[in-house]
C-alpha positions, 0 to 999 in steps of 0.5 A: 615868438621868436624863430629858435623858440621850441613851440609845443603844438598839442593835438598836432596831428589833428585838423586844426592842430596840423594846419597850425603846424603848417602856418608856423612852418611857413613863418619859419618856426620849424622848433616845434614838439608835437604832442597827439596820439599818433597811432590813429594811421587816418591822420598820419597824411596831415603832418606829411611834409610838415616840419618838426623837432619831435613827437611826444605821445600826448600820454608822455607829455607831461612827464617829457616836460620834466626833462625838456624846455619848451617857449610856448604852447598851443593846447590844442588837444582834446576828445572833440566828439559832441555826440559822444555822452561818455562824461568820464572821457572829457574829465580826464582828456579835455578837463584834466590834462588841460589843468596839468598843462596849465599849472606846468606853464604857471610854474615855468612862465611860458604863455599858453593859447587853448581851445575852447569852443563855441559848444559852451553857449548852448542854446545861445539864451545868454547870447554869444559875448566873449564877456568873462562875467557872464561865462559861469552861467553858460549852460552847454548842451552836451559834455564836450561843451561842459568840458570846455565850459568847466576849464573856462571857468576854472581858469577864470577862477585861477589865482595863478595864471601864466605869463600871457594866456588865451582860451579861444571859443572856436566856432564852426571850423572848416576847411584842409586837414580834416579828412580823417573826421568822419561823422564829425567832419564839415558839412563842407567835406560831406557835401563834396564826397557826395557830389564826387559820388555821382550824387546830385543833391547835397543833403542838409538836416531839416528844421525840427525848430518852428523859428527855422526853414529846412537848412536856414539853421545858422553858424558862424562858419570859420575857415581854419586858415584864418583861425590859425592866424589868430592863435598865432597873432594872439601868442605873438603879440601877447596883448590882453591875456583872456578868453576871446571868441573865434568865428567871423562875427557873421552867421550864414545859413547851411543854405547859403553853405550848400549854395557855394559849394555848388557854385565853386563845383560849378554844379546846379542846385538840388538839397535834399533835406533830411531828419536831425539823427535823434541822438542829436536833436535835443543837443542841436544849436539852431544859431550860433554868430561870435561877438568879435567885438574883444579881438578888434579892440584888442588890435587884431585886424585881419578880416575873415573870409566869407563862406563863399571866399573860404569854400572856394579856396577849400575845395579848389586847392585841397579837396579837389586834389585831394591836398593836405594843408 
């Protein structure tokens, strides 16, 4: 990419889509449409200061596209909500508009980088190998999952293809930007408004699975400052078009997470273990770690920052003083 290239970032005004827009802008790409539904005021404080060409209501997007040149595009946008089982919501936002976006950038050569998530390994009975072979069989546990799912395969099946692409299976985000997410937010985010309450427990779900303690379920947990780096390395070296897993190859237990909250609050240890909501229960992963095996060899080198190394950045430089990215 270069530094007068017009970048569209869709989902732009969302927690990993505004973080993405903040890193461009630090490495000089301020040509940037951002493409969301702007009309959702708890996200208007993630894009302030943040510098743009111009806004384009997700709805209008395509059609803009008729009219205006864009050099790469980040689809990051997309309904993300796992516990929602409205199936005609995804088709149409995650399933639909990612195949228009996708056939505008066959048609018009530009290179794409999209989000997929880590949701589409379900219960992990295939493992969690970025393995293109193995990615029809992937069985999600919910829509939203099936929804990325569908779009991975239906790439993978596309006898046309742009220029350079890469479909990224993001597994558990966190970190700045993600304030306005509410139930869906990181159980990083929750924990600290409860303590900032006068609460000294920070609540973790307990185990409803035998081959799990209370709060020893395990997630590869990414901090959003490094995933950004990946999209970006990814459209800039252009190096292996395909779908890459995107967590730190590690997975850590919510205990561990809960334990580094407190150290970086400098607060002693209380967790409180509650029920998984039942409308969760039987969709819930109990283990989730990326195989970052495809990334490495792909020549991506960076390392990942621990849990203990990306709570602390989060909480004493963002939540703390209540900073956006």
């Amino acid at each position: 990419m270069k530094k007068n290239d017009v970048i569209a970032v869709t989902g732009a005004a969302g927690f990993i889509g505004s973080v993405l827009v903040g890193y461009l802008n630090s490495l000089g790409f301020d040509h940037l449409v951002l493409v969301d539904d702007f009309s959702d005021k708890s996200k208007v404080d993630n894009l302030t200061d943040k510098q743009y060409s111009t806004k384009v209501h997700r709805a209008q997007f395509m059609d803009w596209l008729k009219e205006h040149r864009v050099d790469a595009v980040f689809h990051l946008g997309a309904r993300t909500d796992t516990t929602l089982m409205d199936e005609e919501v995804f088709k149409v936002l995650n399933l639909k508009y990612s195949k228009d976006i996708w056939e505008y950038c066959c048609e018009q050569a530009i290179p794409m980088v999209y989000a997929s998530s880590a949701a589409t390994y379900g219960d992990g009975e295939l493992g969690y190998d970025d393995n293109e072979s193995i990615i029809p069989g992937l069985k999600p546990l919910n829509p939203y999952g099936v929804s990325k799912q569908k779009f991975d395969v239906w790439a993978l099946g596309q006898a046309t293809h742009p220029p350079f692409w890469a479909g990224l299976k993001f597994f558990n985000v966190y970190g700045p930007n993600e304030y306005h997410k509410g139930r869906m937010a990181s159980v990083i985010l929750h924990a600290f408004n409860n303590l900032s309450q006068n609460n000294n427990a920070i609540k973790l779900f307990r185990s409803h699975h035998p081959d799990f303690i209370d709060g020893g379920q395990m997630r590869d947990f990414i901090y959003v400052k490094d995933l950004v780096k990946v999209c970006v390395w990814l459209m800039e070296t252009q190096v292996h078009s395909g779908i890459y897993n995107l967590g730190t190859g590690k997975a850590r237990t919510f205990n561990d997470l809960a334990k580094s909250v407190f150290t970086a609050l400098g607060l002693p240890e209380q967790i409180n273990y509650i029920d998984t909501p039942e409308d969760i229960r039987d969709k819930y992963q109990y283990f989730t770690e990326a195989n970052m095996h495809k990334l490495r060899a792909a020549g991506y080198e960076e390392p990942f920052m621990s849990i203990e190394e990306g709570i602390k950045d989060y909480i004493e430089h963002y939540l703390q003083e209540g900073k956006y990215y």
